[in-house]
N, C-alpha and C positions, 0 to 999 in steps of 0.2 A: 070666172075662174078664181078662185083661193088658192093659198098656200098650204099648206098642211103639215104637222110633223107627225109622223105615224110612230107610236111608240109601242115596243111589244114587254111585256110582261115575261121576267124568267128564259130570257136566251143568254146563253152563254156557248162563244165560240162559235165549233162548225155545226150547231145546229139549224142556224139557217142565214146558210152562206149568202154573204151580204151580192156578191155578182149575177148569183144566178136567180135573187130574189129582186133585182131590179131590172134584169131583163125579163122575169115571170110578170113583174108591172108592168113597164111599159107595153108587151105586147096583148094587154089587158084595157092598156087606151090612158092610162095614166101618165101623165107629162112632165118634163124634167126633175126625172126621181133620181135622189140623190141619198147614196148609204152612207152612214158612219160607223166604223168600227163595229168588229160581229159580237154587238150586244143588242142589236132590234130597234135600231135608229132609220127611221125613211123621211125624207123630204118627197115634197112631190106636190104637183097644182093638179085641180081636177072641178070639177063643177059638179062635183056628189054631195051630197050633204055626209058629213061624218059620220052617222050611222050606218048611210048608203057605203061609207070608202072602209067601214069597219065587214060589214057584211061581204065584200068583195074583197078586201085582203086576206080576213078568215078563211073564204073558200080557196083562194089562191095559193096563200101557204100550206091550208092540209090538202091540197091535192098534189101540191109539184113538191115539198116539204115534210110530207104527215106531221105539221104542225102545228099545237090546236091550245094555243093560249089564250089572255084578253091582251087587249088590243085597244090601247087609247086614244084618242085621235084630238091632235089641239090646232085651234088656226095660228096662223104666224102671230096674225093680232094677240090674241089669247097667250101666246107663248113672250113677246114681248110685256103685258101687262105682268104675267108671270116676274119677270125677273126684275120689271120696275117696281113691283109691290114686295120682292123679299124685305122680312122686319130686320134681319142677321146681317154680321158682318161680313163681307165679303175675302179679307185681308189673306185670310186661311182656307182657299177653296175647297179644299179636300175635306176641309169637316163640315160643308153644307151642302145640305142636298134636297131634292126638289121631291116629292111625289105625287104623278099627275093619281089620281083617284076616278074610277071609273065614275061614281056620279058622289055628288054631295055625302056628306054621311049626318046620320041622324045626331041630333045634339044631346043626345043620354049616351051615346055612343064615344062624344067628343068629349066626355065628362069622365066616363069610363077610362078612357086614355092618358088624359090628366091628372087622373088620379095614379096611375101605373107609373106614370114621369118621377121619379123618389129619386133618380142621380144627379148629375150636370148637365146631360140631355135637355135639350128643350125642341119643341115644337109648338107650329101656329099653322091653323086652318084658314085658307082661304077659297071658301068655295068648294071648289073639286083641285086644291092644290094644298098639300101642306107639307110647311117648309120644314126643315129636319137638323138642326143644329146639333154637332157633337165636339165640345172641348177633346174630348180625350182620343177622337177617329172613328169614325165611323165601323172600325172591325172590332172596336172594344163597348162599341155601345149596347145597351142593353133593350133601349124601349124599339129598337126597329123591326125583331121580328115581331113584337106583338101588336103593331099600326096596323096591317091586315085583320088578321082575325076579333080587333078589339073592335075597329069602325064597322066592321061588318062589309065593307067593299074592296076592292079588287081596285090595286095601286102597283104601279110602276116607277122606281125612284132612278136619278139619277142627279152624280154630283156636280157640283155648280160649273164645274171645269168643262162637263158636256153639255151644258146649257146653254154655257155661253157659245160654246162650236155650233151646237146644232141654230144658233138663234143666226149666228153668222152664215151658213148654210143656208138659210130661210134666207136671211136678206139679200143671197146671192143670185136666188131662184129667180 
């Protein structure tokens, strides 16, 4: 049995309501799931492999939910390496932020991006994780809507302040 942080892509609020998405889990066979705040945070242990726990939440939420986004899935280990390897400062949470990335992205892709970086923004890839620095706030920044469509994959962000809950959350499970 592993830990798991199931993260959803594009929820916001009551689109799917964190209570009745963790009683549609467990009675799905999934074990101590645990929600954060209605933006598409799940903890939860399972013995699926991540692909297996992506295919069965997917069905789960567009059926009890009609909700049908991507859907990352990271192990606790993965999610602690995560935040042992951020390159950024910590001091200022709010201006860092995490994005898990559905899978790697091509490196013309990650040149492509870097090239678009022209303000005070900075980012760093690592893997299927790249970190997201912003001096100025994340609501004023400019390279974050184009991290989707430049890498060519499907990314789920959040900022360092829920990283660090959801990691405290894992280590509770």
């Amino acid at each position: 049995m592993t830990t798991y942080l199931v993260l959803f892509r594009g929820v916001y609020g009551p689109m799917l309501p964190v209570q009745p998405l963790k009683a549609a889990l467990i009675e799905d066979g999934f074990e101590q799931v645990v929600t954060y705040i209605n933006t598409g945070n799940v903890v939860l242990v399972s013995s699926k492999t991540p692909k297996q726990i992506i295919e069965r939440v997917s069905a789960i939420v567009l059926k009890h939910f009609n909700f049908s986004k991507h859907i990352m899935v990271v192990s606790k280990a993965e999610w602690t390496k995560t935040i042992r390897d951020n390159p950024y400062p910590v001091e200022e949470p709010r201006k860092l932020h995490v994005f898990i990335l559905e899978k790697e992205p091509h490196i013309d892709a990650v040149k492509a991006l870097a090239e678009k970086a022209t303000g005070p923004e900075q980012f760093e890839i690592r893997g299927r994780v790249l970190y997201y620095y912003t001096p100025q706030d994340f609501s004023n920044g400019t390279l974050h809507p184009k991290i989707e469509r430049t890498l060519g994959v499907a990314a789920t962000a959040r900022n360092w302040n829920t990283v660090l809950k959801l990691q405290d959350l894992a280590a509770a499970v």
